[in-house]
N, C-alpha and C positions, 0 to 999 in steps of 0.2 A: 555514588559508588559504582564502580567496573567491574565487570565479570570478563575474564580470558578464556575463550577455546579456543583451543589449539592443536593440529594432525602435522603430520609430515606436509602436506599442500597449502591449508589456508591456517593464519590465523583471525580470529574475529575477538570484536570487543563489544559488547554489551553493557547498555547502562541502566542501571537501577531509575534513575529518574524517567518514565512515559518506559522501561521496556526496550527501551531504543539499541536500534542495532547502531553503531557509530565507527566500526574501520572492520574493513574486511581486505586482507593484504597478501598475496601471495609470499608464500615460505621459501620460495626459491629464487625472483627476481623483486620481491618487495613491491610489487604492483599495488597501488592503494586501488581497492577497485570500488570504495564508496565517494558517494560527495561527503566534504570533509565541513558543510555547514558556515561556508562565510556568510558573515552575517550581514555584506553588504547585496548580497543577492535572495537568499535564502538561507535560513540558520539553523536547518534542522537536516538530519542526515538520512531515516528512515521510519519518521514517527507511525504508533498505533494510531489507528482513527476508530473510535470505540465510546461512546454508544450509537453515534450518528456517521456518517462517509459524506462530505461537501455541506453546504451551506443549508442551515431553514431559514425560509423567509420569514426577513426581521430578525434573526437568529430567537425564534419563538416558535414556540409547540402550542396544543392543548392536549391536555389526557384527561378523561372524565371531567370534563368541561373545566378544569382547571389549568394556567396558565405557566409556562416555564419558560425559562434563558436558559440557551446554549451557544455557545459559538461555532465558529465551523470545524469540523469534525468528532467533536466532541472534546470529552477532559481527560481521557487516558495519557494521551501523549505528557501533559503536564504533571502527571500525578505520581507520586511514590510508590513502586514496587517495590515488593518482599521477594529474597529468592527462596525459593520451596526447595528447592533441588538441584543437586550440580554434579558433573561429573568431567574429566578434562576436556571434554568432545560436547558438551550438553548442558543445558540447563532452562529450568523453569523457573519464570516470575511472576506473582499472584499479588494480583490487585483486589479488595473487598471494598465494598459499599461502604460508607459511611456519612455523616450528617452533612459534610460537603456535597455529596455528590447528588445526597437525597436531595436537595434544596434544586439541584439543576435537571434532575431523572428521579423518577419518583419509584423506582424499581430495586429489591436487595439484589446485589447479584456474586458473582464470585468472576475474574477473569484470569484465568492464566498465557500466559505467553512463553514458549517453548522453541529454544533455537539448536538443531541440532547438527554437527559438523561429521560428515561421511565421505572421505577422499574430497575432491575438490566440490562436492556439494555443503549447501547449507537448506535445511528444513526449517519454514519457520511455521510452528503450528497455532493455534487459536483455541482455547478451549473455554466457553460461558454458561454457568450455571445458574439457573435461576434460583435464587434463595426468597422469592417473593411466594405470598400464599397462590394469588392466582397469578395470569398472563403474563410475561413481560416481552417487549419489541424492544429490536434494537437492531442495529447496525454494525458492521465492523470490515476492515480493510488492513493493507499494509500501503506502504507511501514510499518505497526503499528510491533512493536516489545511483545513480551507478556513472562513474565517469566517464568518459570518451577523452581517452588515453592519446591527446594530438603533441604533433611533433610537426619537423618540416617538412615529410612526407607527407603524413596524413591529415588532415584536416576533418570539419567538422561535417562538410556533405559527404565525408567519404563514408561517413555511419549511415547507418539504416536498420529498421525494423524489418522483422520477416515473420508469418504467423506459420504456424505447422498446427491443423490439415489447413492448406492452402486452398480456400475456398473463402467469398465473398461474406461480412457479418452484419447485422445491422448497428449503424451506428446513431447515437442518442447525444444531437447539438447541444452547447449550454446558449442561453441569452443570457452574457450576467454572468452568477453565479450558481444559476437553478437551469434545471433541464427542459426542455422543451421537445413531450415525446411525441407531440403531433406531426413535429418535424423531421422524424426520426427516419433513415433514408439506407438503403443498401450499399456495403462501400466495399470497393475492390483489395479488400486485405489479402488476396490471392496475387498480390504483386508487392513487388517493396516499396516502404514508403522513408522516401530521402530523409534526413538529418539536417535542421536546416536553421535558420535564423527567425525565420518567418512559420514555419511550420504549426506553432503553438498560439496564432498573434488570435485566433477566437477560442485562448484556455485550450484544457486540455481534449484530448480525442478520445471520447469516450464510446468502449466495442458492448453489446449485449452478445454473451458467451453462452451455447448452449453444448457442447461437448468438452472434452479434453483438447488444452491447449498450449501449443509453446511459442513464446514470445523472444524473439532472439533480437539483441543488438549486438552487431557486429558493423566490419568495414570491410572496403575493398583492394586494401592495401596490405594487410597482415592478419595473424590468427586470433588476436584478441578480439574477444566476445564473449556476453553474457546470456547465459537462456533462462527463462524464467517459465515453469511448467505451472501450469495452473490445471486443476482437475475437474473438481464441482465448485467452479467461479463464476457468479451470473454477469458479473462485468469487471471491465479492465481499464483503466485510463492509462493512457500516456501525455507526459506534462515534463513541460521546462519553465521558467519564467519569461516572461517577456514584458517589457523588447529587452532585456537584458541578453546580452551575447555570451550568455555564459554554458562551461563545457560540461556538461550534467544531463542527463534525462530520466525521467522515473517511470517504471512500468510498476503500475500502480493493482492490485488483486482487489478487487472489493465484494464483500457480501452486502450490498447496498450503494445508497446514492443519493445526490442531492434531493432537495424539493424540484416539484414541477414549477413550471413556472406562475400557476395559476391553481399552486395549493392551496387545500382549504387551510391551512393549518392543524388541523387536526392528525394525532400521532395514530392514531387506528388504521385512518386509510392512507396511510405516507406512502408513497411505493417504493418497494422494494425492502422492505422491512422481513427482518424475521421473528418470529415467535416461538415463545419456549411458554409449555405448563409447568406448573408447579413441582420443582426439582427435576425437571429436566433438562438435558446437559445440549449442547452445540459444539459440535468439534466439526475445524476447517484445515487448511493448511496450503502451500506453497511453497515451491522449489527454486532454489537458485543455485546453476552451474557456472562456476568462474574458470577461463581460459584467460591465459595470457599469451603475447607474441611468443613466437619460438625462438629460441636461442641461436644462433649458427655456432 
């Protein structure tokens, strides 16, 4: 099932299966400004990543010395939301625990997902409660994919990332599919970083975020761009597939990440996990501003 919001600037579509945001279009020139999910590249448009962000090794846990399968990123993406709420500009979709999910997370929880449309912005929020007696850990991110709108002017090195505040962040390698923080090395995000073929060929570039941040893709050739404001986000990826040549990149919010690469397996000391007690709540969120070229 779809969900429509809709303003004078964007329309966006919303899909009850994973929550998934799936087209976001400008109302005045029809700009598709999401990836539209081919499935010979990539087949998803902007999945939730919820209860886990990237791969565990072996795609296995332990929690109180007992054993679980999960894949990567978890099973929100795959799973059936309820809409709780809706309004022409708004809506909320709530996912609950059940014997499914017990079998893969051994935690009750409740998850909502809340996209909100204001002028040419879009909010999308996070909200997880824990309905377990004690602790529950977990993860969660967004995955939004965004186009690079080429023509025979512009091309695909004409894109580039730019970070505001302009200043150097530390970033955390993968080997694989797991991260590797001993590796972990000071990178010049205080400069732009090209658009490129090659750019993504060891996965995605992952930033440790410690203030408020904006991630902008844009070009050098006209006014389309997207910014994507993150506030309390302890990290960011950026990722396209490769070697595929395809015209897509996702600046990725995560409250979490993969395993290290010489995790014990155990879900306690995972890093970067977060914790909730018993009935307490976690609310997050993330900002996306869509521009398109100008008209003459």
């Amino acid at each position: 099932m779809e969900y429509t919001l809709e303003n004078q600037f964007l329309k966006a579509i919303i899909n009850t299966h994973g929550a998934e945001l799936s087209s976001v279009k400008d109302q005045n020139t029809g700009t598709e400004y999401l990836w539209q999910a081919d499935p010979t590249v990539w087949a998803r448009h902007a999945p939730i990543l919820f209860p886990i962000v990237g791969r565990l090794n072996n795609d296995t846990y332990t929690y109180q010395g007992k054993s679980y399968h999960m894949t990567q990123h978890g099973f929100a993406r795959d799973s059936e939301f309820q809409i709780e709420h809706s309004t022409d500009n708004s809506v909320t979709l709530l996912l609950f625990s059940n014997a499914a999910t017990l079998k893969m997370y051994p935690f009750k929880f409740q998850l909502r997902v809340s996209y909100q449309l204001v002028n040419n912005l879009l909010t999308v929020s996070f909200n997880v409660k824990n309905m377990t007696d004690g602790e529950m850990i977990f993860g969660i991110g967004g995955h939004p994919g965004f186009n690079l709108q080429l023509d025979e002017d512009v091309q695909k090195n004409n894109y580039f990332f730019s970070f505001e505040p302009s200043k150097s962040r530390v970033r955390i390698p993968l080997v694989g599919p797991y991260i590797d923080i001993d590796k972990r090395t000071l990178a010049p995000t205080d400069t732009l970083i090209e658009v490129s073929d090659t750019l993504f060929k060891d996965d995605a570039l992952i930033y440790a975020l410690n203030s408020q941040t904006k991630i902008s893709l844009r070009n050098d050739k006209n006014d389309y761009h997207i910014n994507v404001m993150l506030d309390q986000t302890p990290f960011v990826g950026l990722w396209s597939p490769y070697p595929t040549t395809s015209d897509f990149v996702c600046i990725e919010p995560w409250w979490g990440i993969a395993d290290e690469l010489d995790s014990s397996g155990t879900f306690e000391e995972k890093v970067g996990m977060n914790k909730l007690t018993a009935g307490q709540e976690f609310n997050s969120q993330f900002r996306v501003a869509f521009h398109d070229k100008k008209i003459d």
